[in-house]
MOPAC internal coordinates of N, CA, C and O (Angstrom, degrees):
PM7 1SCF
backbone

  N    0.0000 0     0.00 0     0.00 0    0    0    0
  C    1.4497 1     0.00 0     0.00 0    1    0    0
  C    1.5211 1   108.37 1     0.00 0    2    1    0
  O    1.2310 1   119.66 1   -25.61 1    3    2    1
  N    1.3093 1   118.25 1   154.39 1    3    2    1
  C    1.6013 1   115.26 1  -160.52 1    5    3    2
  C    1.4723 1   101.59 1  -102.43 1    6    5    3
  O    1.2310 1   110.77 1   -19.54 1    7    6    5
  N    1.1134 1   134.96 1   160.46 1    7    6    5
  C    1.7188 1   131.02 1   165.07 1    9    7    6
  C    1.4832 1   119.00 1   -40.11 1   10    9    7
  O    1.2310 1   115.80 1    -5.49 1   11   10    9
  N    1.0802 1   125.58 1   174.51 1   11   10    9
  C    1.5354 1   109.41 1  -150.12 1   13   11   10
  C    1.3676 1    78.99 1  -169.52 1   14   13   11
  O    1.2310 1   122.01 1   -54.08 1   15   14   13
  N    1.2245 1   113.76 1   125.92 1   15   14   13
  C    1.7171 1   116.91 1  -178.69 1   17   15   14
  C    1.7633 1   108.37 1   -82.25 1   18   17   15
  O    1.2310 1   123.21 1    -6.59 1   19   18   17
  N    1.3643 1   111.45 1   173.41 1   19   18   17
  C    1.6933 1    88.75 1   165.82 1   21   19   18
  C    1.9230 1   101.31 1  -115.27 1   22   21   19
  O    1.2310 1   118.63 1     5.87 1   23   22   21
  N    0.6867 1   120.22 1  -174.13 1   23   22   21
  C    1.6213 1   122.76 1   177.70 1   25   23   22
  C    1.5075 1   103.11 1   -77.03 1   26   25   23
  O    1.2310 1   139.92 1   -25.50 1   27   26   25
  N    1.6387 1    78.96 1   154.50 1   27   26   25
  C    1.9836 1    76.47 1  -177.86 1   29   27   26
  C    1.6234 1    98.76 1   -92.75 1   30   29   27
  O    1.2310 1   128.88 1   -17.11 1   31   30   29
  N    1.8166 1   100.51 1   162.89 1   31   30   29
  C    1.7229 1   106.25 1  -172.53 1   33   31   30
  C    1.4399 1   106.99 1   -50.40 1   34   33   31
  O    1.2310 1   112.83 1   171.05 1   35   34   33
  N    1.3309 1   131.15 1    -8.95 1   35   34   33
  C    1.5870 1   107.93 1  -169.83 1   37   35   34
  C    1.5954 1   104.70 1  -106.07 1   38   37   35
  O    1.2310 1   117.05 1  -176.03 1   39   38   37
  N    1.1276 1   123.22 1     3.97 1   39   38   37
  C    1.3038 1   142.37 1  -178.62 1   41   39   38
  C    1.4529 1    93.77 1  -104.29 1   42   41   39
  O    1.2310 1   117.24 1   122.58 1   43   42   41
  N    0.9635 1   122.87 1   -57.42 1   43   42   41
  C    1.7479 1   117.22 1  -171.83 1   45   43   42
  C    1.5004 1    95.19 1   -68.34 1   46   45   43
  O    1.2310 1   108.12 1   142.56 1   47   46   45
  N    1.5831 1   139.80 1   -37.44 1   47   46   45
  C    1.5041 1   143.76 1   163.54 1   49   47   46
  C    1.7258 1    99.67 1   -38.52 1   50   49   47
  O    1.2310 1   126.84 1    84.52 1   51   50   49
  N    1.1517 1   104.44 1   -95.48 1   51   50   49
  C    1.5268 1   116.41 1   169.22 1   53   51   50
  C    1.7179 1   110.68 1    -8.57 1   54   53   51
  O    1.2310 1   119.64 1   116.98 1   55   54   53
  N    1.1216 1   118.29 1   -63.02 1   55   54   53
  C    1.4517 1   120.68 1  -164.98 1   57   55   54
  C    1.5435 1    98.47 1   -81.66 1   58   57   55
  O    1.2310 1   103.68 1   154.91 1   59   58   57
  N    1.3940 1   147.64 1   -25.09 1   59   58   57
  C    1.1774 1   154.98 1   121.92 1   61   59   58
  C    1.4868 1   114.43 1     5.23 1   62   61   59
  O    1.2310 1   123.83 1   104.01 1   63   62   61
  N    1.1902 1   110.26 1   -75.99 1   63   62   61
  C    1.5903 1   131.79 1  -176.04 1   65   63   62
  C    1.5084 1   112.47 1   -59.42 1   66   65   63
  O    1.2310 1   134.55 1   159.80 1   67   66   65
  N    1.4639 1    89.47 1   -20.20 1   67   66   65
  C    2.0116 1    82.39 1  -175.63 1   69   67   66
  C    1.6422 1   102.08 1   -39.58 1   70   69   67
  O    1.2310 1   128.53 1   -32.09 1   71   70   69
  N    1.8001 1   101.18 1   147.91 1   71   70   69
  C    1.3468 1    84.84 1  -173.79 1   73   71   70
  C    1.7514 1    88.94 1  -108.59 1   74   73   71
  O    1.2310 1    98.48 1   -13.19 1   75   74   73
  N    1.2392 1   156.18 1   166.81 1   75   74   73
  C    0.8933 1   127.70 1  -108.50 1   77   75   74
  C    1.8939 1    84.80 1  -147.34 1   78   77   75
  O    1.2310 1   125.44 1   156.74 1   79   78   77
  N    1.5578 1   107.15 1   -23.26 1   79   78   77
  C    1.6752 1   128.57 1  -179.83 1   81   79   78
  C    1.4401 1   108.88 1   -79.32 1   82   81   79
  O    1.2310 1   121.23 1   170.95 1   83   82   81
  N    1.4611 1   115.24 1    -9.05 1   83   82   81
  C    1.3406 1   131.37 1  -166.48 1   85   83   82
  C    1.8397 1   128.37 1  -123.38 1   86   85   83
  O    1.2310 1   138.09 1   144.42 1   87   86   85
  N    1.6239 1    82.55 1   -35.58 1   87   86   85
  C    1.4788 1    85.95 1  -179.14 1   89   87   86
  C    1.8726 1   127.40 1   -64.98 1   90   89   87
  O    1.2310 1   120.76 1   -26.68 1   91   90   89
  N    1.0508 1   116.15 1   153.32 1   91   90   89
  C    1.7796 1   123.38 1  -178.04 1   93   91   90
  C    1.3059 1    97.48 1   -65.84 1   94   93   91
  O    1.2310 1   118.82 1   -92.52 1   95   94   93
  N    1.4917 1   119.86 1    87.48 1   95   94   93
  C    1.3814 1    98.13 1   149.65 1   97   95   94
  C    1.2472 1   158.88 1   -38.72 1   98   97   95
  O    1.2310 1   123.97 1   173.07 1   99   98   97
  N    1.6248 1   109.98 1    -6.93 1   99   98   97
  C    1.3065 1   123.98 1  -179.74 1  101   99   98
  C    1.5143 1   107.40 1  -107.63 1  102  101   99
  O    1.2310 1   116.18 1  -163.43 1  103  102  101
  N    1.7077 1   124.86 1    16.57 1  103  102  101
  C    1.2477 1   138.56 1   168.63 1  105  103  102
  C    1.7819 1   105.58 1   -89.07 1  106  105  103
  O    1.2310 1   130.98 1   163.33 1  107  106  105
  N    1.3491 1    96.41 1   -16.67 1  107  106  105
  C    1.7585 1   112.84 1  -146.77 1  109  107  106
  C    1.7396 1   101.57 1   -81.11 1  110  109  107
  O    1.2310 1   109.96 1   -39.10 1  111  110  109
  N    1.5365 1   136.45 1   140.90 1  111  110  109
  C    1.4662 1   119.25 1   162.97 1  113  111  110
  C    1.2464 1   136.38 1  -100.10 1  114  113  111
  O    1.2310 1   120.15 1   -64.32 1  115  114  113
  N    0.9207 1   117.32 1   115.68 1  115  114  113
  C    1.6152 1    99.96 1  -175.39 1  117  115  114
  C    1.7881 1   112.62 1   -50.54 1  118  117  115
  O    1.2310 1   128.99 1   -38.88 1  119  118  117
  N    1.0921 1   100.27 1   141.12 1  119  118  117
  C    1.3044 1   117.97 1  -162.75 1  121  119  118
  C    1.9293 1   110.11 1  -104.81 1  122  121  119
  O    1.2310 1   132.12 1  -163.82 1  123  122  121
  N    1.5907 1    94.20 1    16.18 1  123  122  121
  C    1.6583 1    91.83 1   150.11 1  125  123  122
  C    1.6405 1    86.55 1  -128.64 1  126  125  123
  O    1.2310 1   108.96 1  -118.30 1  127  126  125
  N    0.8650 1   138.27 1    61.70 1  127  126  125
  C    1.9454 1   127.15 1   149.98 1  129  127  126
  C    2.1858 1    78.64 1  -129.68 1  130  129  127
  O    1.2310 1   115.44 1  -175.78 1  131  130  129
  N    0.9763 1   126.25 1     4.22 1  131  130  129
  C    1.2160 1   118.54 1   159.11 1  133  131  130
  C    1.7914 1   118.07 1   -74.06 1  134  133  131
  O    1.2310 1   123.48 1   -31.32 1  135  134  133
  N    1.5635 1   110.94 1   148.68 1  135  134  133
  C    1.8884 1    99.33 1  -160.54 1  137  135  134
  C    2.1094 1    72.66 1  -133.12 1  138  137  135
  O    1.2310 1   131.85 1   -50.66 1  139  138  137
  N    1.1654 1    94.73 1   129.34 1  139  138  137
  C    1.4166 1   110.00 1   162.00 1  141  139  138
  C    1.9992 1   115.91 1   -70.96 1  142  141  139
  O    1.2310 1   101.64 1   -90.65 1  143  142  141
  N    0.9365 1   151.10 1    89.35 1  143  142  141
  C    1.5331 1   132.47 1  -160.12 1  145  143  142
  C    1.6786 1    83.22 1  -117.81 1  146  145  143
  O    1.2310 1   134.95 1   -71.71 1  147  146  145
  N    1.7536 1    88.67 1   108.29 1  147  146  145
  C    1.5045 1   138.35 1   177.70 1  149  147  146
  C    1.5950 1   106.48 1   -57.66 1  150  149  147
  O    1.2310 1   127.90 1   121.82 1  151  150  149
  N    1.6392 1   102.40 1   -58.18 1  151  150  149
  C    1.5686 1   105.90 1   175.60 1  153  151  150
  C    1.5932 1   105.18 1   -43.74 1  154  153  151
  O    1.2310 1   111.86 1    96.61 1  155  154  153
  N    1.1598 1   132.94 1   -83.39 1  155  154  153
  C    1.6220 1   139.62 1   173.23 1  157  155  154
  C    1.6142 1   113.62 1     8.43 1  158  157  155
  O    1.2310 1   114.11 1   -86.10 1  159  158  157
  N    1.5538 1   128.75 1    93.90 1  159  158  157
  C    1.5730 1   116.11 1   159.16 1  161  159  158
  C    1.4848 1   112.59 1   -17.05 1  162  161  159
  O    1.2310 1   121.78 1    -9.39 1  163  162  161
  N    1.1825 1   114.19 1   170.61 1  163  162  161
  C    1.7863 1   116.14 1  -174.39 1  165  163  162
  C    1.2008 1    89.72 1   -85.57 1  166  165  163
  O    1.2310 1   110.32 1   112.12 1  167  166  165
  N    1.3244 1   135.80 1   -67.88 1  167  166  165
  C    1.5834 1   118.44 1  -162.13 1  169  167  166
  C    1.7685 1   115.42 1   -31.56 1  170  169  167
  O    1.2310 1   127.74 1   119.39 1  171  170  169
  N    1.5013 1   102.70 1   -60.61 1  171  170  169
  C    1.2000 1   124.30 1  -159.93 1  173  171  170
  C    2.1105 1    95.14 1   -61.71 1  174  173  171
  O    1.2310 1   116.08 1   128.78 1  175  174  173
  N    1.7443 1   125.06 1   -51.22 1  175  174  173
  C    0.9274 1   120.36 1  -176.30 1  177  175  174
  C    1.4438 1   111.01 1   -53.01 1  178  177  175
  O    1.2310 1   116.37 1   110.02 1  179  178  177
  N    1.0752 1   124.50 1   -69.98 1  179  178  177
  C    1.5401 1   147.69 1   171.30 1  181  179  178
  C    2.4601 1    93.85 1   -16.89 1  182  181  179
  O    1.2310 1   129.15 1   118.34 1  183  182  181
  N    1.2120 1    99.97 1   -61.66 1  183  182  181
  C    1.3897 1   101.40 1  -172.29 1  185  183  182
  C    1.6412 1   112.73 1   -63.69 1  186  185  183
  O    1.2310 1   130.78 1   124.86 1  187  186  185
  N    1.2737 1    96.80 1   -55.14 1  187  186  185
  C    1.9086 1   110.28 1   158.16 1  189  187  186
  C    1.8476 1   117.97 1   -29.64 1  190  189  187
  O    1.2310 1   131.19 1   122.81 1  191  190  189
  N    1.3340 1    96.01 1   -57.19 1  191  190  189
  C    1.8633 1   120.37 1   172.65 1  193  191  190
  C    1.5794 1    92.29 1   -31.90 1  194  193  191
  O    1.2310 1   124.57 1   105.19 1  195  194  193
  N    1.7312 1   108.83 1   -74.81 1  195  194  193
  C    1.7872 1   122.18 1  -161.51 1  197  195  194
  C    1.3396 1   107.80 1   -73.94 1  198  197  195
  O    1.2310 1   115.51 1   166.93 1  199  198  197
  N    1.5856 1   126.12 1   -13.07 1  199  198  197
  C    1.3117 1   106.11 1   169.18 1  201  199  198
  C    1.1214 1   100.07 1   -86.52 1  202  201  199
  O    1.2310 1   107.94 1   136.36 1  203  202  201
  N    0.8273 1   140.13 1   -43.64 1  203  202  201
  C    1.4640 1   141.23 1  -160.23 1  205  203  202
  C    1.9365 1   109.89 1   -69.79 1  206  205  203
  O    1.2310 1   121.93 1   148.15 1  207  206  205
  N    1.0007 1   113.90 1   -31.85 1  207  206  205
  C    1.3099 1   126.38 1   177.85 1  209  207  206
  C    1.6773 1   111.93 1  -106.09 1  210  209  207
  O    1.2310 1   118.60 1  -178.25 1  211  210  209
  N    0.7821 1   120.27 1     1.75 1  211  210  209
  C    1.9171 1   139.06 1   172.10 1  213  211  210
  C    1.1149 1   100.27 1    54.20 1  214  213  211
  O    1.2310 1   116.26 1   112.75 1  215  214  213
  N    1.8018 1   124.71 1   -67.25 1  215  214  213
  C    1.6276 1   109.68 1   168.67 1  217  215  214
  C    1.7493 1   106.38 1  -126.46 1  218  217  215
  O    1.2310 1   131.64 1   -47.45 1  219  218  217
  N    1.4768 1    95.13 1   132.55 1  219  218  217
  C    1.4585 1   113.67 1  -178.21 1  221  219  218
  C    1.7052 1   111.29 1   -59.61 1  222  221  219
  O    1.2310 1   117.97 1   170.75 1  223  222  221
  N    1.4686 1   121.48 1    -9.25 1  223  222  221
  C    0.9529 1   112.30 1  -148.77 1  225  223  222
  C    1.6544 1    98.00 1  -111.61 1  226  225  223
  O    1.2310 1   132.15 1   139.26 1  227  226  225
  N    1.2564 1    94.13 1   -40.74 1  227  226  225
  C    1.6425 1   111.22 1   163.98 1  229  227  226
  C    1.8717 1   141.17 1  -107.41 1  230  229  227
  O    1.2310 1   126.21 1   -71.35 1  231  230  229
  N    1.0223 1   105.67 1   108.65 1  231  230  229
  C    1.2524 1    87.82 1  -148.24 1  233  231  230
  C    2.0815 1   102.05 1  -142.31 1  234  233  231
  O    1.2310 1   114.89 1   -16.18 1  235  234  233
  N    1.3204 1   127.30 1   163.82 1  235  234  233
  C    1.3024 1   106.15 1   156.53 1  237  235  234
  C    1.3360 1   147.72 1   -97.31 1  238  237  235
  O    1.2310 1   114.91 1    18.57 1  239  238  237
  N    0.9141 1   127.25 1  -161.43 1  239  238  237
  C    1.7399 1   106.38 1  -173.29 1  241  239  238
  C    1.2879 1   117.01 1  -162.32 1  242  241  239
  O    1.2310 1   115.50 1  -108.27 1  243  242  241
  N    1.5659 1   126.14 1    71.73 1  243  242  241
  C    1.3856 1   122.47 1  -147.06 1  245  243  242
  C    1.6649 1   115.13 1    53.19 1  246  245  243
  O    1.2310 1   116.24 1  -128.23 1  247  246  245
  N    1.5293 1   124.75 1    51.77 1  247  246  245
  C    0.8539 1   109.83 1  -178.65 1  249  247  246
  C    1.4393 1   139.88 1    68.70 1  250  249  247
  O    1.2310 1   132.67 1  -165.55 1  251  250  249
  N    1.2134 1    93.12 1    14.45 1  251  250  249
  C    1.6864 1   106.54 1   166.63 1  253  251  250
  C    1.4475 1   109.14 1  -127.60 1  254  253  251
  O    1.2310 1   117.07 1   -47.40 1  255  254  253
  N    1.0665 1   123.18 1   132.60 1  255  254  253
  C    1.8411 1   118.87 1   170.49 1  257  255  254
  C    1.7865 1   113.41 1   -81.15 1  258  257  255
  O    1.2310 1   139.69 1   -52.50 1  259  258  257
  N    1.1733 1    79.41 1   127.50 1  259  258  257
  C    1.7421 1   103.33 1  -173.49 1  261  259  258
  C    1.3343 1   102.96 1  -106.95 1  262  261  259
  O    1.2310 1   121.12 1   -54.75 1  263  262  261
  N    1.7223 1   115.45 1   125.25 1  263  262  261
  C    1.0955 1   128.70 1   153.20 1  265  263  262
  C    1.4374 1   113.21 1  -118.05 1  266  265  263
  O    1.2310 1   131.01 1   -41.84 1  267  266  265
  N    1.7269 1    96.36 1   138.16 1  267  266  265
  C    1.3081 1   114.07 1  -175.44 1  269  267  266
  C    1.5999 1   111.96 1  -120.77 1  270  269  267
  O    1.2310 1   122.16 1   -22.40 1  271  270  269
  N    1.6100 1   113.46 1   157.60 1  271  270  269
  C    1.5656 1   124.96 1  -178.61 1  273  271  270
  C    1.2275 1   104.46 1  -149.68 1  274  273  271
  O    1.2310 1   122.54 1   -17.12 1  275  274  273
  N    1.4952 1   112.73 1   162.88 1  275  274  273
  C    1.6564 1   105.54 1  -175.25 1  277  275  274
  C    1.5828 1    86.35 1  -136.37 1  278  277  275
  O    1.2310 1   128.79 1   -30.96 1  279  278  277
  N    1.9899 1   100.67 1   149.04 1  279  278  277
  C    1.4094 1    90.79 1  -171.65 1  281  279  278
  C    1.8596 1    89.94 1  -111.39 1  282  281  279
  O    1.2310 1   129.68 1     6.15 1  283  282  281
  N    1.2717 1    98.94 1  -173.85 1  283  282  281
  C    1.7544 1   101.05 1   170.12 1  285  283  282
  C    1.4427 1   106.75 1    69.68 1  286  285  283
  O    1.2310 1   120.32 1    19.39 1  287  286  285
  N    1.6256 1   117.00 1  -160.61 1  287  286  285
  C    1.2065 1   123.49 1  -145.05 1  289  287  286
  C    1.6392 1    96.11 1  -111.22 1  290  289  287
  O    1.2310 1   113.69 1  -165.71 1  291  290  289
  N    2.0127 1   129.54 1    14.29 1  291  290  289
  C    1.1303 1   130.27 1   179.74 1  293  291  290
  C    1.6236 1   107.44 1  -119.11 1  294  293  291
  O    1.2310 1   138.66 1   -64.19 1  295  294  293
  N    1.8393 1    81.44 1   115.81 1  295  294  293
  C    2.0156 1   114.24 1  -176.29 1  297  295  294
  C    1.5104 1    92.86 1   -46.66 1  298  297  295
  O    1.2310 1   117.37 1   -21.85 1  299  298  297
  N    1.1825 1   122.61 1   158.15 1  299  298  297
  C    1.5332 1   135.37 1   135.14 1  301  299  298
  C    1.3421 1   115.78 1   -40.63 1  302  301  299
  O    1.2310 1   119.79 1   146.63 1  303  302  301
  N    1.4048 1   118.01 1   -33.37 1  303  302  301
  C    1.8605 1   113.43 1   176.80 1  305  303  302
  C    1.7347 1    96.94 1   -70.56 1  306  305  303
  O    1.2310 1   130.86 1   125.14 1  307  306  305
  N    1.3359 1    96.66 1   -54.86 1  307  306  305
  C    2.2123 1    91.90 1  -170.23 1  309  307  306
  C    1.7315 1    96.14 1   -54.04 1  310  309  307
  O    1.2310 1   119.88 1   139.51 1  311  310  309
  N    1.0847 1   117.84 1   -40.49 1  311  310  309
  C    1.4592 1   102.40 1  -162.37 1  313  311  310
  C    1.7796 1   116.46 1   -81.37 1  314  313  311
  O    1.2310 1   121.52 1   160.14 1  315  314  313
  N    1.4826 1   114.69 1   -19.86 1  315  314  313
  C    1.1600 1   128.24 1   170.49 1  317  315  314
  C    1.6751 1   103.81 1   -70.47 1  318  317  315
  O    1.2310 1   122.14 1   145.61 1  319  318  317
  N    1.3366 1   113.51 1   -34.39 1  319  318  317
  C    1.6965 1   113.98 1  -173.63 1  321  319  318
  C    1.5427 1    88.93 1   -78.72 1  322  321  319
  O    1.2310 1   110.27 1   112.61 1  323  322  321
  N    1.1502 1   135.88 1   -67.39 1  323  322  321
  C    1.4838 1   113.22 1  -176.30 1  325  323  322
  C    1.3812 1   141.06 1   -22.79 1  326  325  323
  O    1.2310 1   129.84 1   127.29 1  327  326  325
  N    1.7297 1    98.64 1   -52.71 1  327  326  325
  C    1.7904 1   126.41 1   159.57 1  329  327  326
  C    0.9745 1   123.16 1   -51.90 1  330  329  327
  O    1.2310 1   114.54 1   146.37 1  331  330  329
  N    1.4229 1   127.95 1   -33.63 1  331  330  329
  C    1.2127 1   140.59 1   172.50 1  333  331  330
  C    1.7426 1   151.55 1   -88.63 1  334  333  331
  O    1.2310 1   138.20 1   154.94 1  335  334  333
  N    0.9933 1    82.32 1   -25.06 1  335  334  333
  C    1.3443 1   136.05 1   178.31 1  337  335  334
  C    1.9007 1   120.42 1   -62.91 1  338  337  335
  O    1.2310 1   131.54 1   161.90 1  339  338  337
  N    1.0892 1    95.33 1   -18.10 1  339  338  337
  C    1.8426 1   113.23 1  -168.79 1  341  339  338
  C    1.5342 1    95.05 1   -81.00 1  342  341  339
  O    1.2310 1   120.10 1   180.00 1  343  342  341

C-alpha cells in the first residue's frame, strides 16, 4: 500500500463541523465496511482509517449516524492511535 497523506487541520476542522441534523446520510460510511490494515506503520494506518471512513467525526454505525467530539487536550490523531494501535 503506498503512503497515504492525512488531511490537512482545516479539512479535519471542516469535517468536525458536520452538523449532524443536516448532513446526507447517503454521503455517510458505515463504519464496519471500514478494514483496519494492521500491517500499515501507525501514521500511515491512522490516515488509511480517514480515507476509508471520509469523516472520522461523522459517520454510521449499523445504521445509525454517529457523531463524534473529543473533549480536553486529546487530538483525534492521539485518540485514533490508541484505537488503532492494538
Amino acid at each position: 500500500m503506498k503512503n497515504i497523506e492525512m488531511p490537512a487541520l482545516e479539512e479535519l476542522q471542516e469535517m468536525a463541523a458536520v452538523d449532524i441534523r443536516t448532513v446526507d446520510k447517503s454521503t455517510l460510511v458505515e463504519l464496519d465496511d471500514v478494514e483496519i490494515h494492521e500491517e500499515l506503520p501507525q501514521a500511515e494506518r491512522i490516515a488509511d482509517y480517514i480515507k476509508q471512513i471520509k469523516n472520522p467525526y461523522c459517520y454510521k454505525s449499523h445504521g445509525v449516524v454517529v457523531k463524534i467530539s473529543f473533549a480536553g487536550k486529546c487530538s483525534l490523531e492521539e485518540s485514533l492511535s490508541r484505537c488503532i494501535s492494538m
